[in-house]
C-alpha positions as CSV (number, residue, x, y, z in Angstrom):
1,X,146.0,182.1,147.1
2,X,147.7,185.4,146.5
3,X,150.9,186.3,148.1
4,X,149.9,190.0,149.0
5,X,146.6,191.3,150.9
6,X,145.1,194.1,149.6
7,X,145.2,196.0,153.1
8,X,147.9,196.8,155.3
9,X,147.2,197.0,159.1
10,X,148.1,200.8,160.7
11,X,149.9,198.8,163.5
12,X,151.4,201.2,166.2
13,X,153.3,200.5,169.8
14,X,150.0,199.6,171.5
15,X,149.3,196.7,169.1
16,X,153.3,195.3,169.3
17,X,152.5,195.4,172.7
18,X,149.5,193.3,173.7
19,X,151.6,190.8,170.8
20,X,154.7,190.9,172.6
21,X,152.3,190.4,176.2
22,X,150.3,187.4,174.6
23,X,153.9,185.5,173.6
24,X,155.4,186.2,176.8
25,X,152.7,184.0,178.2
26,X,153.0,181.7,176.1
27,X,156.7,181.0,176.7
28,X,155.8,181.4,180.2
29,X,153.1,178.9,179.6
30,X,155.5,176.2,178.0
31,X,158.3,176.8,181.2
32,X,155.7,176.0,184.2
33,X,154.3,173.2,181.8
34,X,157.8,171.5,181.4
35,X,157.8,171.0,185.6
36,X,155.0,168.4,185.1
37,X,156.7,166.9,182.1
38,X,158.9,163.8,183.6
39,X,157.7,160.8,181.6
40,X,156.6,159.8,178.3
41,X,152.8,160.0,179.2
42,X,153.2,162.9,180.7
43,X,154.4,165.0,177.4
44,X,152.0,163.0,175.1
45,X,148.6,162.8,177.1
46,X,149.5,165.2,180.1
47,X,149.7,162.4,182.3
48,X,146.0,161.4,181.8
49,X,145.4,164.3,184.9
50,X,143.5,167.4,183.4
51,X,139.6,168.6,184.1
52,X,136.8,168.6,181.8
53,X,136.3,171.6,181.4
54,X,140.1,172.7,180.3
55,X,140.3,169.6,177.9
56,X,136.7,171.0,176.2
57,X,138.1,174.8,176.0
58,X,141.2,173.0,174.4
59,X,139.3,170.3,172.0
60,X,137.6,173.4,170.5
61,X,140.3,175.7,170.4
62,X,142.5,173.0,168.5
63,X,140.4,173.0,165.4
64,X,140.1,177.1,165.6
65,X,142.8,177.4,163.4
66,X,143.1,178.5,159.8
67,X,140.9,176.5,158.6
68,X,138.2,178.0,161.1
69,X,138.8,181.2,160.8
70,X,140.2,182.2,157.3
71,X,138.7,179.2,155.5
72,X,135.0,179.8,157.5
73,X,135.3,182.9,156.9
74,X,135.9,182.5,153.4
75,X,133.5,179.9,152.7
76,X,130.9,182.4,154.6
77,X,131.7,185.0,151.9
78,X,131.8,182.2,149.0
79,X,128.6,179.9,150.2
80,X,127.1,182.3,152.6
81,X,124.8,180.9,155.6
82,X,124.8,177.5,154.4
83,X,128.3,177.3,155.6
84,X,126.5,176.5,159.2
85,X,126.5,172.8,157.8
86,X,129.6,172.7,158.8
87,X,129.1,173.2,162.5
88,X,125.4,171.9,163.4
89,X,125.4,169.0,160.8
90,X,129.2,169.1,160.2
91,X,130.5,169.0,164.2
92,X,127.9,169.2,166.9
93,X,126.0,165.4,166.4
94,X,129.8,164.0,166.1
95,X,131.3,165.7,169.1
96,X,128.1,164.4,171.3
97,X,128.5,160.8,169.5
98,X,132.3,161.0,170.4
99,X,131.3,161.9,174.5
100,X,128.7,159.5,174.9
101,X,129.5,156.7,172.6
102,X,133.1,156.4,171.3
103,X,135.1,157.7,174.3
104,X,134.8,154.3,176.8
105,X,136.3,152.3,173.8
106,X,139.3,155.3,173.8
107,X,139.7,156.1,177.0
108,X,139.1,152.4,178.8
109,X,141.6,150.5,177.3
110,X,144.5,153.4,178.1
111,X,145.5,154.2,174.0
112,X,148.2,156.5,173.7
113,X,146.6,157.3,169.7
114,X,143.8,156.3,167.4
115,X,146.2,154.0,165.4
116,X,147.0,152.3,168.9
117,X,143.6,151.4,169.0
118,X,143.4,150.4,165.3
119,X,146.0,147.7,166.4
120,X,144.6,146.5,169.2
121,X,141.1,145.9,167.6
122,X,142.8,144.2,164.2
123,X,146.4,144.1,163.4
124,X,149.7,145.9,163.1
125,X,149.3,146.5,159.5
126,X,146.6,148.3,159.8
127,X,148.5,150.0,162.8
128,X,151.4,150.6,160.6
129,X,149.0,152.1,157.6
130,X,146.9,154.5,160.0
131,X,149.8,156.1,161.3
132,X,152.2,156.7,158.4
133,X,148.5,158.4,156.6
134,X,148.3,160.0,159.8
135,X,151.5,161.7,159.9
136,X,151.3,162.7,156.5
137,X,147.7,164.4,157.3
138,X,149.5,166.0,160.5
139,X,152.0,167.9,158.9
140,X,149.8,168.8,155.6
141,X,147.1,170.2,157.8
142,X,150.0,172.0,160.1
143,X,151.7,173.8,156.9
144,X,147.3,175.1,156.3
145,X,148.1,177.2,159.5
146,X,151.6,178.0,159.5
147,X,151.6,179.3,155.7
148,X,148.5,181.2,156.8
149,X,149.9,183.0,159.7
150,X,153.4,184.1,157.8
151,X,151.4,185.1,154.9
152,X,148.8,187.4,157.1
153,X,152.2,188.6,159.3
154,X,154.0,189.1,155.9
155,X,150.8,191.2,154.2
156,X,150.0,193.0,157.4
157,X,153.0,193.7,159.3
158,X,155.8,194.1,156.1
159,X,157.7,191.3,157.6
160,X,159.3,188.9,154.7
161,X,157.2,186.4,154.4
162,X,160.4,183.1,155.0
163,X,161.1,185.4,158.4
164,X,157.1,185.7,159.3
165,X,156.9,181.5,159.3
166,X,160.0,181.0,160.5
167,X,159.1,183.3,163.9
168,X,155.4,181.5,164.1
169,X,157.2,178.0,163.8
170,X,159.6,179.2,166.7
171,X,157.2,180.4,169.0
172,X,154.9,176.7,168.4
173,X,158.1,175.0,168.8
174,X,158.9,176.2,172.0
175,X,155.6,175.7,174.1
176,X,155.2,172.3,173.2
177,X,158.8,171.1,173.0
178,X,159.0,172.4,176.7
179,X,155.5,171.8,178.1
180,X,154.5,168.4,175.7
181,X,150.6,168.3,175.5
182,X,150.0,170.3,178.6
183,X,151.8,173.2,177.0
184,X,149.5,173.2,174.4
185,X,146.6,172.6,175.8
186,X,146.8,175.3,178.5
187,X,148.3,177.7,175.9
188,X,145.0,176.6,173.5
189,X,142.6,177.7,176.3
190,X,144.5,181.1,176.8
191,X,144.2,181.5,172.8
192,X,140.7,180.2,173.1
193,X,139.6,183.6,174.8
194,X,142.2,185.9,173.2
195,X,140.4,184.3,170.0
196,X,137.0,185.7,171.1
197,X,138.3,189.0,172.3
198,X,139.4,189.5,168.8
199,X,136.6,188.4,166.6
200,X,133.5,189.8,168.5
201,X,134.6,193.6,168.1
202,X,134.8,192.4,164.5
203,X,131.5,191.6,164.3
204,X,129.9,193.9,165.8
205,X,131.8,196.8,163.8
206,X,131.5,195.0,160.9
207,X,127.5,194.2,161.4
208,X,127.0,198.4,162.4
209,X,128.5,199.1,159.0
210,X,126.3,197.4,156.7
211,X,123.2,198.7,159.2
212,X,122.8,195.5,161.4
213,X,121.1,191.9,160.4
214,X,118.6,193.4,158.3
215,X,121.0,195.5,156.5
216,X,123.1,193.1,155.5
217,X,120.7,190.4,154.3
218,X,119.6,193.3,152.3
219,X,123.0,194.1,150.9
220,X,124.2,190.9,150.1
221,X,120.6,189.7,148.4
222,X,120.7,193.0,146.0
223,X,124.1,193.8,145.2
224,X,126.7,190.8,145.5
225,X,126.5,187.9,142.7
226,X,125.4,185.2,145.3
227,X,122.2,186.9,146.2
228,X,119.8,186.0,148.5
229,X,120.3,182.6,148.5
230,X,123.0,183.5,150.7
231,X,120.8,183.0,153.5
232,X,119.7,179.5,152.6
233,X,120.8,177.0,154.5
234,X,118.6,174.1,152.4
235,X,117.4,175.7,149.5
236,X,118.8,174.4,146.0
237,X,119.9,171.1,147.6
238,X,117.7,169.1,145.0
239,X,119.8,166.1,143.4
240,X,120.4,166.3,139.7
241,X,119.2,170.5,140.0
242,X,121.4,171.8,143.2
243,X,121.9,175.3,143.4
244,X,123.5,175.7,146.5
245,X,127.0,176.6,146.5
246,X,127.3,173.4,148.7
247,X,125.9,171.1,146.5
248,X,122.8,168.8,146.6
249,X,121.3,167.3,150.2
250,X,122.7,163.6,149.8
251,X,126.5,165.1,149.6
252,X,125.9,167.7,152.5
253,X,123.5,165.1,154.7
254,X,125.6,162.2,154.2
255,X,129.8,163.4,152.9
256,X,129.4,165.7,155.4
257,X,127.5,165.1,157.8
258,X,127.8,161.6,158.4
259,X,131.7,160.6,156.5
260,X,133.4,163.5,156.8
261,X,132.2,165.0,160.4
262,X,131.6,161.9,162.3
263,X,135.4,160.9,160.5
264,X,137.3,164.0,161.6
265,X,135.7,164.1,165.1
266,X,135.6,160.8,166.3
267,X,138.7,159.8,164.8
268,X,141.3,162.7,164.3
269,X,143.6,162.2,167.2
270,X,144.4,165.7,167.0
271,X,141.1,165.8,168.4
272,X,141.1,163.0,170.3
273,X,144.2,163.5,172.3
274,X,142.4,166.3,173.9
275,X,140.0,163.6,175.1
276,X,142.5,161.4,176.2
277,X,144.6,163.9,178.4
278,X,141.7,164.5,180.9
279,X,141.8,163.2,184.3
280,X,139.2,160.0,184.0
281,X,136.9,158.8,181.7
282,X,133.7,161.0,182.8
283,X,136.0,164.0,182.0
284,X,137.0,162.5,178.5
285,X,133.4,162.2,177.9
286,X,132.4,165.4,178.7
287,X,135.0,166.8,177.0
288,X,134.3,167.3,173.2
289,X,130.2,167.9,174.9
290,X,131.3,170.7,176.6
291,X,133.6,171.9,173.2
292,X,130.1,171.3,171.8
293,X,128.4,174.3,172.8
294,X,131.2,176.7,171.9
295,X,130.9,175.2,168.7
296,X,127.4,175.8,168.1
297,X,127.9,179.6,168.1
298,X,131.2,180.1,166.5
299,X,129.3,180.4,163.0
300,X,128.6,184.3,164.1
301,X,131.8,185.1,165.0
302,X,133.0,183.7,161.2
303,X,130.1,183.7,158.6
304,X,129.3,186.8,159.3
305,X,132.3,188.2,159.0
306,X,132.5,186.4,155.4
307,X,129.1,187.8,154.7
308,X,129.9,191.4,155.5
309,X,133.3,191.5,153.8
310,X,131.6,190.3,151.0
311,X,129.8,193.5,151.1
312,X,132.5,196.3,151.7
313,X,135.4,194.6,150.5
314,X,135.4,195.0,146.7
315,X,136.0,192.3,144.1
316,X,136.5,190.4,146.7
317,X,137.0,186.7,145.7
318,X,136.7,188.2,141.7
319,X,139.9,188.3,139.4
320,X,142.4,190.4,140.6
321,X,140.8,191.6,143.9
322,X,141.5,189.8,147.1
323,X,140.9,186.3,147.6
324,X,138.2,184.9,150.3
325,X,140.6,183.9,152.5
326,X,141.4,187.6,152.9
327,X,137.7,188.5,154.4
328,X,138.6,188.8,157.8
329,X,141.8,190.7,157.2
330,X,140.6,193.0,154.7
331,X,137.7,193.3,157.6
332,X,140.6,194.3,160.4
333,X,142.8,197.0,158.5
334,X,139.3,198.6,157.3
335,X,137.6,199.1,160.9
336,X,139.6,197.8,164.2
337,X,141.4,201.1,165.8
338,X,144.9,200.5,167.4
339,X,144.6,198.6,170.6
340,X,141.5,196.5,169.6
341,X,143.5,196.0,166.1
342,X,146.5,194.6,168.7
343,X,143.6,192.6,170.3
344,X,142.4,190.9,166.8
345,X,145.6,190.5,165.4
346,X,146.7,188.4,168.5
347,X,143.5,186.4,168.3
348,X,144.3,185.8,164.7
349,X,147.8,184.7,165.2
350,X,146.7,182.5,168.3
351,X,144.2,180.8,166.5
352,X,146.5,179.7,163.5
353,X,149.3,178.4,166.6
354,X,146.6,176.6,168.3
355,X,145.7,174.8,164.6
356,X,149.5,174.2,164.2
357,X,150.0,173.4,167.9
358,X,147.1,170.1,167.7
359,X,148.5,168.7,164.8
360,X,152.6,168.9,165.7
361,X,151.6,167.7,169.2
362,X,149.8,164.7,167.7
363,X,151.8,164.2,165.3
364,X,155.0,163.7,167.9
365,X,152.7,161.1,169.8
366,X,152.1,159.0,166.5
367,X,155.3,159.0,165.4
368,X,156.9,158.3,169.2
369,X,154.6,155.7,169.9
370,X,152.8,154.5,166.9
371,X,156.0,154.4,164.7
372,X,159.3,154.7,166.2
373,X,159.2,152.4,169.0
374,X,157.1,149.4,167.7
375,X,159.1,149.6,164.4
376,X,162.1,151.3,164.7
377,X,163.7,151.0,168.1
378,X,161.9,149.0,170.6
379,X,162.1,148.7,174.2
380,X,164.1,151.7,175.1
381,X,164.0,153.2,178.7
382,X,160.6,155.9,178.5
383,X,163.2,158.3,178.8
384,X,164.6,158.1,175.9
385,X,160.7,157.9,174.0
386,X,160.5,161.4,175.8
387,X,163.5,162.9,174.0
388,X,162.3,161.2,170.2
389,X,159.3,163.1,171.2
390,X,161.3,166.4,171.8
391,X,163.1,165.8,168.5
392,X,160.3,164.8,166.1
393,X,158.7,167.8,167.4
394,X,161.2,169.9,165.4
395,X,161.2,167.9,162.7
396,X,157.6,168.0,162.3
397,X,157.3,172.0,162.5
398,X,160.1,171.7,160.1
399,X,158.0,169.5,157.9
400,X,155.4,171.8,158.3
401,X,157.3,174.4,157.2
402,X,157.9,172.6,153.8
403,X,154.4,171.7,153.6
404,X,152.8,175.2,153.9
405,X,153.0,176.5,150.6
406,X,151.2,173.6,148.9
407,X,147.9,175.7,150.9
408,X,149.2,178.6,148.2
409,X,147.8,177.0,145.1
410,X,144.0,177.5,146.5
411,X,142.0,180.3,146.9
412,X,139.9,179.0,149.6
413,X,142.0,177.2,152.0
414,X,138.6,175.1,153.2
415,X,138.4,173.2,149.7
416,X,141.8,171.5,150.2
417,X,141.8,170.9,153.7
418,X,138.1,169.6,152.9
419,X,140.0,167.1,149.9
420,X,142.7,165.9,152.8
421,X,139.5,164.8,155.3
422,X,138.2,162.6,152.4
423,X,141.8,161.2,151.9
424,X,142.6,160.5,155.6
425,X,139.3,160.8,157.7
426,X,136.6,159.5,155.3
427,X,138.5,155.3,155.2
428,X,139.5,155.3,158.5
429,X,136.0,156.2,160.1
430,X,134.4,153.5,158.1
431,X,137.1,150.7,159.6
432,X,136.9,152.2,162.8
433,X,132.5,152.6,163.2
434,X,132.4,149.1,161.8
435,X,135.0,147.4,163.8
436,X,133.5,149.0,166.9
437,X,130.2,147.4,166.6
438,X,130.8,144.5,164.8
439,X,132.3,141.6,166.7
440,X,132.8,139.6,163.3
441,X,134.7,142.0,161.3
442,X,138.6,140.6,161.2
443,X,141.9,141.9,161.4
444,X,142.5,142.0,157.6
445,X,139.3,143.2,156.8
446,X,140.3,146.0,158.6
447,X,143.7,146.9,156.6
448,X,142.1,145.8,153.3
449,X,138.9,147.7,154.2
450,X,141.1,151.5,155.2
451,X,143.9,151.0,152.4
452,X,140.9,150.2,149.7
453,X,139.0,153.1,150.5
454,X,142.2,155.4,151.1
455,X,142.9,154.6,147.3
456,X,139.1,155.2,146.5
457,X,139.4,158.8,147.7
458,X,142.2,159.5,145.9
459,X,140.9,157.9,143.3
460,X,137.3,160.0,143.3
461,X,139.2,163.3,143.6
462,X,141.4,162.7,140.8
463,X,138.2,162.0,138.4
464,X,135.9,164.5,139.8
465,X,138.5,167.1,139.3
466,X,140.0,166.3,136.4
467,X,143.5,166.3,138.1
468,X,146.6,164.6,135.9
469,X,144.9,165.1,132.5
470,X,142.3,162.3,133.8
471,X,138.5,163.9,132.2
472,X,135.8,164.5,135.2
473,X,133.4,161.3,134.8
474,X,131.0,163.8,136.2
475,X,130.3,167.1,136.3
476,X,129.6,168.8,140.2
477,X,130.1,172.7,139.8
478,X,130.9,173.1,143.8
479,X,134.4,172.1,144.7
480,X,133.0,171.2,148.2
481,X,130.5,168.8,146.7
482,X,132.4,167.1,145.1
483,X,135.2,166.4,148.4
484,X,131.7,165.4,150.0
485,X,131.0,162.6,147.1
486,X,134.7,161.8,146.8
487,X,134.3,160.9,150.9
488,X,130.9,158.3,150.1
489,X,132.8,156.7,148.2
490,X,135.8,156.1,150.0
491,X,133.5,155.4,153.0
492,X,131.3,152.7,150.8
493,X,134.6,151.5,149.0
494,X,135.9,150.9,152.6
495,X,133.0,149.3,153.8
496,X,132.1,147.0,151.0
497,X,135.8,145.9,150.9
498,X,135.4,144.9,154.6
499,X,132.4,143.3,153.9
500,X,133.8,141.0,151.5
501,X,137.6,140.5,153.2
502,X,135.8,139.1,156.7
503,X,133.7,136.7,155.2
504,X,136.7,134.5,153.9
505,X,139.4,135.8,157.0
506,X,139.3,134.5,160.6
507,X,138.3,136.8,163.3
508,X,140.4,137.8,166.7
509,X,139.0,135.5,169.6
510,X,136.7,138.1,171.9
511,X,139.0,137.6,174.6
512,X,141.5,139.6,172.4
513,X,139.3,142.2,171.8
514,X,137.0,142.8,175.5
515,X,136.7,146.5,176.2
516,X,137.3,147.4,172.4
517,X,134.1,146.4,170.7
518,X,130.5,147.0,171.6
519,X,128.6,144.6,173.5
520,X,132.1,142.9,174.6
521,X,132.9,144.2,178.0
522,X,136.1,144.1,179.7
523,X,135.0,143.1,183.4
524,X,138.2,144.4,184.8
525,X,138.2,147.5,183.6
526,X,138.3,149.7,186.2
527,X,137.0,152.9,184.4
528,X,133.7,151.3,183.5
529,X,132.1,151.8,186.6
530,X,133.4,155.8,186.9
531,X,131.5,156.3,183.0
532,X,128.6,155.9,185.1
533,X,129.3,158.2,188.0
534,X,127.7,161.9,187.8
535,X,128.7,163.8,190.7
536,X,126.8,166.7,190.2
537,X,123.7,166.6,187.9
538,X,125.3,169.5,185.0
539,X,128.2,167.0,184.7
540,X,126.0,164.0,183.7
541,X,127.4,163.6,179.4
542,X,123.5,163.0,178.1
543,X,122.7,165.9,180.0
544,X,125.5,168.2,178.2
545,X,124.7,165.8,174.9
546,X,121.3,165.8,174.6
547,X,121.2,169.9,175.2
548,X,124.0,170.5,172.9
549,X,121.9,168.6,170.1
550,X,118.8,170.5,171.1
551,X,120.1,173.8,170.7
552,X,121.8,173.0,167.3
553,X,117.9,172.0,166.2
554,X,116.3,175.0,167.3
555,X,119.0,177.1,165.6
556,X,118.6,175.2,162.7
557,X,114.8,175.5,162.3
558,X,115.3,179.6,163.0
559,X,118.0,179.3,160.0
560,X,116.0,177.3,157.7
């Protein structure tokens, strides 16, 4: 990634004041959050006491970071319209799986994390594994975002580039170190509408310049080096012949969107937490199914974008122009006047804290609960878990910090936080899917089956990289195909490991495991019965699940 944009943003008073408004409120935000902060749960989960439909605006708003609006943007410009994998193959069937399946195994037995879970269902070496990987991923996928921000504050504004981070890290600090999880979830729905203030002005500016739809498909097809295929979401996905910038059908249909979507959204606890924090377990259903439909559109407010900076941007993504990840940037200095330029550069800067902000606030939780206090220092007073959870929130940003300019080595910003998904997300769905439905699977088959296939990934993106002088086995010309293949085989790897580990280990006794695997019920669970209350019919989760899935195929069939 290069270290300077091409454009510089004619920023007057007007803009620095709608950015000084927006992190007014956001302090503010973090202060009236900290009043409802008095235990442990309350800071990590919110106390278990928000509604649906603030939990959904926050589950979607936590992945609309850098990675969803540089690196879509980018990948729009790079891959063109087939980047919509990514949303209706690569999030939408996930998120509704997550509502209507996943959630009563989450939710039900009261988890404070995904690893919780992990060692509850097998054993605390798989708990132990999960969250140290976890951690890691946390604070690799937080420096994405932060580096992003200070580098577009740095380009844009003038501001050194150590002072820009330092100031985004400070603001993120604050709101969640005062408010815990409530902080930043209320502070992700605020950025979740600044966001769209900021990026629909884009695109309709930017789709007026090129002379609309039709204009652009026109453009792009005749005088950029991807051509029409551009507007392809299938074509060139033969195996063995692939032509699309995404690779072949087997890596998008099943790296993608099986491993790698159903893996980030059904296990990421940055994801998940969102879930967890809502007020019972109907509202942690309908939570990532109400994120769902958000989610479905989002590809016009960043593809196209890509697409039309790829157009009026010159040598963009070509030696010494600007890089993809510079589309929507390059996109704001040429067109946004000052005051709707203050607007978009807000919505930038809140959707890079909103990335940052889910992954430091999980990140505290794991560590707190997942960590410290099984392993470290147990049974402590919960006020003294609430203060860890103050102080590995600095640490982490601080981590962060260190970890952002390891984002600087790539161009687009989507390939390496694609290659971290495979490493993290990719073994740990596999243990978790099969240990939910399969009663027989044992404890070590779990921590054999995750650290096997978290090796495998490793392992697959070494050798179909070439990384560390090791010579590619085999050859797959898109980078993003070959983090989709790396994630089979860490999933298969997992799996076949599993396979083989239960059939000469001993299983937990059901008893151990009621509420935590399909088909075993716990009969005194008292959420089961409120997973079956609807108390008004648009509530009901198949309702919002079945519509969310049916709107993703019809788009997809317009798209073809």
């Amino acid at each position: 990634m290069t270290t300077e944009l091409a454009a510089k943003l004619d920023v007057n008073g007007i803009d620095y004041t709608i950015l000084g408004i927006y992190f007014v409120i956001v302090i503010a935000i973090g202060l009236l959050a900290r009043r409802a902060v008095a235990t442990s749960e309350d800071f990590f989960l919110s106390g278990r006491a928000l509604p649906a439909w603030v939990t959904g605006l926050a589950f979607v708003a936590a992945n609309l970071g850098a990675l969803e609006i540089l690196g879509m943007a980018a990948n729009g410009a790079e891959y063109g319209i087939s980047t919509v994998h990514f949303y209706w193959i690569g999030a939408v069937p996930a998120m509704v799986f997550l509502g209507l399946v996943l959630m009563p195994f989450y939710y039900s037995t009261r988890v404070h994390s995904v690893p919780e879970y992990l060692r509850r269902r097998f054993n605390r070496p798989t708990h132990a594994f999960n969250a140290l990987t976890f951690a890691v991923a946390s604070v690799l996928t937080a420096g994405v975002n932060l580096y992003a921000l200070g580098l577009i504050i740095q380009s844009l504004l003038g501001w050194p580039l150590w002072l820009a981070i330092f100031i985004s890290a400070f603001f993120v600090l604050v709101y969640i170190t005062l408010g815990g999880l409530s902080g930043a979830i209320y502070t992700e729905v605020l950025q979740f509408f600044v966001i769209l203030a900021g990026l629909i002005p884009l695109v309709v500016v930017g789709l007026s310049a090129v002379g609309g739809w039709d204009g652009l498909q026109d453009q792009v097809s005749q005088n950029t080096e991807i051509g029409g295929a551009a507007f392809s979401q299938w074509g060139g996905t033969a195996p063995g012949d692939a032509t699309n910038p995404l690779g072949d059908w087997i890596g998008i249909v099943f790296g993608l969107g099986f491993v790698l979507s159903f893996g980030y959204w059904t296990t990421n606890f940055a994801e998940v937490q969102r879930c967890l924090s809502a007020k019972d377990l109907s509202a942690a259903q309908r939570t990532p199914l109400i994120g769902a439909f958000p989610k479905i559109f989002i590809p016009a407010l960043t593809i196209i974008p890509g697409l039309v900076a790829l157009v009026l941007i010159p040598k963009l993504g070509q030696q010494g122009g600007p890089t993809y990840n510079d589309a929507i940037p390059e996109l704001m200095a040429r067109f946004l006047p000052n005051g709707v330029l203050g607007i978009a550069l807000t919505g930038l800067l809140a959707a890079f804290m909103a990335g940052m902000a889910a992954n430091v606030s999980s990140f505290n939780t794991v560590f707190t609960y997942d960590l410290w206090r099984p392993y470290v220092v147990k049974n402590r007073p919960d006020r003294y878990y609430l203060q860890v959870g103050r102080i590995i929130t600095v640490i982490g940003i601080l981590i962060g910090i260190g970890t952002a300019f390891i984002a600087a080595g790539y161009e687009n910003i989507m390939n390496y936080v694609q290659a971290l998904f495979s490493f993290f997300n990719a073994p740990l769905f596999a243990t978790f899917i099969v240990g939910v439905f399969w009663k027989r699977m044992t404890p070590w088959a779990g921590f054999a089956g995750l650290v096997s296939g978290t090796v495998a990934a490793v392992a697959s993106w070494i050798t179909l990289n070439g990384k560390f002088g090791v010579p590619e086995i085999v050859y797959i010309e898109s980078v993003q195909s070959r983090n989709f293949y790396g994630a089979i085989a860490a999933f298969v790897v997992d799996v076949v490991v599993t396979l083989i580990v239960t059939m000469v280990t001993k299983p937990k006794p059901l008893d151990e495991v009621k509420g935590l695997i399909w088909g075993v019920p716990d009969p005194d669970n008292p959420d089961a019965a409120d997973a079956q209350k609807v108390r008004r019919w648009w509530e009901s989760p198949k309702l919002l699940g079945f519509s969310a899935l049916g709107i993703t195929a019809v788009l997809s069939v317009i798209f073809l």
